[in-house]
N, C-alpha and C positions, 0 to 999 in steps of 0.2 A: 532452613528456608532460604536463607540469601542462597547457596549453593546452588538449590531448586532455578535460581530465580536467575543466577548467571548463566543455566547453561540453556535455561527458556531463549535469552538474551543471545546468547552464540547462535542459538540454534534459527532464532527468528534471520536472524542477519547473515545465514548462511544459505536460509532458503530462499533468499533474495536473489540467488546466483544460478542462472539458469542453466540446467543441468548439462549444456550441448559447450558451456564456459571455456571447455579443453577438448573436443572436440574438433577433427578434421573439417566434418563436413557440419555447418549448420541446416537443419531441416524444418529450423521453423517458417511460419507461413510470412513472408515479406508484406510490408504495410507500405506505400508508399504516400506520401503528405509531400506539401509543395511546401519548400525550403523552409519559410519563414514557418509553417506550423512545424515541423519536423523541429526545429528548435526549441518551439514553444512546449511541445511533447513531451521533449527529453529535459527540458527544464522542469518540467510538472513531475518529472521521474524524478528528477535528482531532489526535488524539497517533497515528495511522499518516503523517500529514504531517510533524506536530514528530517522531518517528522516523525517517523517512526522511532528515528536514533531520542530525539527527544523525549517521548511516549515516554518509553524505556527506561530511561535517565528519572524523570521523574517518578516513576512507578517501583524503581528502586528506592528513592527517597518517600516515598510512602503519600507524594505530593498527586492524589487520584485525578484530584478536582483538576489540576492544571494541566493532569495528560487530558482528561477528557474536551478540556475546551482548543487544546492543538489538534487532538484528530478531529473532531467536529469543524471544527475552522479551514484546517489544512488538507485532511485528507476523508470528511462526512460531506454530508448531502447540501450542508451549507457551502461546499469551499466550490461544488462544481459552476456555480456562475463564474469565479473567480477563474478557473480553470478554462473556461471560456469553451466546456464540455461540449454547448450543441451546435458551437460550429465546426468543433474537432471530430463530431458523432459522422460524419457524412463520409470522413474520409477510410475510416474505421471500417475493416469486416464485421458485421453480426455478432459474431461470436466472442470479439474482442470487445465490444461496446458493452453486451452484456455480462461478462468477467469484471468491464471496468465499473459499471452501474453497480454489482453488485460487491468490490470493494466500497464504494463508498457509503453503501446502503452498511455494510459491516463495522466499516468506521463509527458512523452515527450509533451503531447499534453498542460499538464496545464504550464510544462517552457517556451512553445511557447507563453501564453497568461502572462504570467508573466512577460514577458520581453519586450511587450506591453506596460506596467504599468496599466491597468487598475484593480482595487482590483477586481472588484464584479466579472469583469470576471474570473478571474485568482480564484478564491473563489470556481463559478459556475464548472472551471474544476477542482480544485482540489477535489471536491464530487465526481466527475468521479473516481477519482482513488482509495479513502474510499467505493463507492459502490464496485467495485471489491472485496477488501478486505474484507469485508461485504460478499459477495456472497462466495467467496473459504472459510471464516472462519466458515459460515454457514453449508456447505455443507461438509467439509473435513477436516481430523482429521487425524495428523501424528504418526503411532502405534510406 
């Protein structure tokens, strides 16, 4: 099981990297945001990462309850005020608003199963919310 469970763990943090990483040419769709949100942006990227990394770290310690209230907080439906979501929605393609809506919908959805206790489940939805991330990092790229 821990084996199982390290290479969930590699695998999650590798699908973080979007697949154009070593690519010539990048072909994802450019987003453009006025400076001070393009920071605020990629600051919200880099703590849904360090929260994920967390998740992870405690869900190896077998510690469910306290992944679930990091991604609930940090990266569920409670964290988008904090995120400061509906003024960042405007600047957003369609397509990338609803990828990101629907990570955080997945988030909420894996602290629900996290607090459960059951691993494999709580495992099964935390993939839910790395395929999001997965999908917008494939698709969209912050100018």
């Amino acid at each position: 099981m821990k084996n199982s469970f390290k290479i969930v763990c590699v695998l999650a943090l590798i699908a973080a990297i979007p697949p154009s990483a070593g690519a010539a040419e990048d072909a994802r769709e450019k987003v453009n945001f006025p400076e001070m949100m393009k920071q605020h942006q990629l600051s919200n990227m880099r703590d849904h990462l360090a929260a994920l990394n967390e998740i992870l770290s405690l869900l190896a310690k077998s510690e469910l309850d306290k992944a679930a209230d990091i991604a609930e907080h940090r990266l569920g439906m409670t964290s988008m005020v904090a995120h400061n979501a509906s003024h960042m929605a405007p600047y957003m393609p369609k397509g990338m608003q609803d990828i990101g809506t629907e990570m955080h919908h997945a988030a909420s959805r894996f602290a629900m199963a996290a607090q459960e206790g059951d691993l494999s489940r709580a495992l099964d939805s935390l993939s839910k919310v790395t395929q999001q991330c997965v999908a917008c990092h494939s698709t969209y790229r912050v100018q």
